[in-house]
C-alpha positions as CSV (number, residue, x, y, z in Angstrom):
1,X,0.3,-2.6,24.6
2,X,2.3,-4.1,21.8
3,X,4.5,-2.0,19.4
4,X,4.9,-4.1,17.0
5,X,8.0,-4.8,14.3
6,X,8.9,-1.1,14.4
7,X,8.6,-0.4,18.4
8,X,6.9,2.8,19.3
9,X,8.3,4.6,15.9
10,X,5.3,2.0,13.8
11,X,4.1,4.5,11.5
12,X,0.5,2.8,11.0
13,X,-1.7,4.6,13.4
14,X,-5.9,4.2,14.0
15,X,-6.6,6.8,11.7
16,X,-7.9,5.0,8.1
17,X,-7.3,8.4,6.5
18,X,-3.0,8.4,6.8
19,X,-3.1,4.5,6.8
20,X,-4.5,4.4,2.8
21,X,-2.2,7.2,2.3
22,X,0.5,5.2,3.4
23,X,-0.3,2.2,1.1
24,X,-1.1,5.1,-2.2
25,X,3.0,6.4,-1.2
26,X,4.1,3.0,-1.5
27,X,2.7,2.6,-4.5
28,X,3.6,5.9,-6.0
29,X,7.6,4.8,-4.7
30,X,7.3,1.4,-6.4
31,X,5.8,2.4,-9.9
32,X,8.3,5.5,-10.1
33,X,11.3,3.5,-9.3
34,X,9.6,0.9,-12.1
35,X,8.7,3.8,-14.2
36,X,11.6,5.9,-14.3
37,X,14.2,2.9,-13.5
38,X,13.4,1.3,-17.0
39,X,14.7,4.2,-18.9
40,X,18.3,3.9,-17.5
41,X,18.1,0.1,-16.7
42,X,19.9,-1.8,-19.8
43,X,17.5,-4.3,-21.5
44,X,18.8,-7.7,-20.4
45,X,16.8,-10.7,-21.4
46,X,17.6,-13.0,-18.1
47,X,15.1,-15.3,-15.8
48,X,16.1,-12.5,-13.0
49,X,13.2,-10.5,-14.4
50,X,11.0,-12.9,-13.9
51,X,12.0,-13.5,-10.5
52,X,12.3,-9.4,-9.9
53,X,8.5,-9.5,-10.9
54,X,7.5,-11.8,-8.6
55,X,9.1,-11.3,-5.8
56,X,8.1,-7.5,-6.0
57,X,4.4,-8.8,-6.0
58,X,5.5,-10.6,-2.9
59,X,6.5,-8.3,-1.3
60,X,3.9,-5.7,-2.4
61,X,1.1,-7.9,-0.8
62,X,3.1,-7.9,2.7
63,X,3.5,-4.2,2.9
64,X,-0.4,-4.0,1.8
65,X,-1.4,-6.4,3.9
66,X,0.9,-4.7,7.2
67,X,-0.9,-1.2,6.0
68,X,-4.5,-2.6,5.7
69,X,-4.4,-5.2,8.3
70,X,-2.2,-4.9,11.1
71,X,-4.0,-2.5,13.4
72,X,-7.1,-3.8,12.4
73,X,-6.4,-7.6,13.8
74,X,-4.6,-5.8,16.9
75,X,-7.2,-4.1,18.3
76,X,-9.6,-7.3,16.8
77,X,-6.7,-9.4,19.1
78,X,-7.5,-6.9,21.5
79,X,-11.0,-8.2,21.6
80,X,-12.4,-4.5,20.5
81,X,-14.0,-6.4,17.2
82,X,-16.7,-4.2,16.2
83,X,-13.5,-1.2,16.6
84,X,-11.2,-3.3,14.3
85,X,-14.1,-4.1,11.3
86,X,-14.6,-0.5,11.2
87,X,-10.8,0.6,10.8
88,X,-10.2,-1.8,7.9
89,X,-13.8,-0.9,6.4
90,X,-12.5,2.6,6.4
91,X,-9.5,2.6,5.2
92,X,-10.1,0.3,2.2
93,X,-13.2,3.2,1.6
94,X,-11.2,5.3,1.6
95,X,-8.2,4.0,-0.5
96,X,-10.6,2.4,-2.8
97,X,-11.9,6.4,-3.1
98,X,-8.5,7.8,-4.2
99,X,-8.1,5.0,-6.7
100,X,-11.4,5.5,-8.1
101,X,-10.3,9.5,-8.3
102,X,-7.1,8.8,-9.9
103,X,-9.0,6.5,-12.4
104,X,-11.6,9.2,-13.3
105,X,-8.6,11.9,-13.2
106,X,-6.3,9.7,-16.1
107,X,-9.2,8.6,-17.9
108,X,-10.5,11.8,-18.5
109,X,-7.1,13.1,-19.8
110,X,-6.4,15.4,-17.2
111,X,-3.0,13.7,-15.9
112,X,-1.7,13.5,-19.5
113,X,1.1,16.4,-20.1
């Protein structure tokens, strides 16, 4: 059995339910450290931001695509196809569920202080 990057300590597991909890923490780290690293960050007019930008998005669709994907095409690798479909299927449910709550949730006002 392969480990992967991480050896035995790889965090993603075969349950869809922690793995699109996983990807909604990484995305609650990134847009706090964007959110609340503006207010203390100087405003500098520079071609780093630009950069900053994309290489973030860069790097956001890696760690997204090691959450979504990664056990999925193992076990597909594995030749347990039918096993893989349904973990990705599930977790993307899933995750696409907890946006769609936190979309209902700020549009109805509820997350405003």
């Amino acid at each position: 059995m392969s480990y992967g990057i991480l050896g035995d300590l790889s965090p993603l597991t075969k349950n869809p339910l922690i793995n699109a909890f996983l990807a909604v923490l990484y995305i609650v780290v990134v847009a706090s450290v964007m959110f609340y690293g503006t207010k203390n960050a100087p405003r500098v007019e520079s071609v780093i931001i630009p950069i900053a930008m994309i290489s973030l998005f860069t790097l956001s669709a890696a760690v997204m695509g090691y959450l979504f994907l990664s056990q999925p095409l193992q076990l597909y690798l594995d030749g347990k196809k039918k096993e893989a479909v349904n973990l990705f299927l599930q977790t993307l449910a899933i995750f696409a569920g907890i946006t769609a709550f936190t979309l209902i949730l700020l549009f109805s006002g509820v997350l405003f202080y």
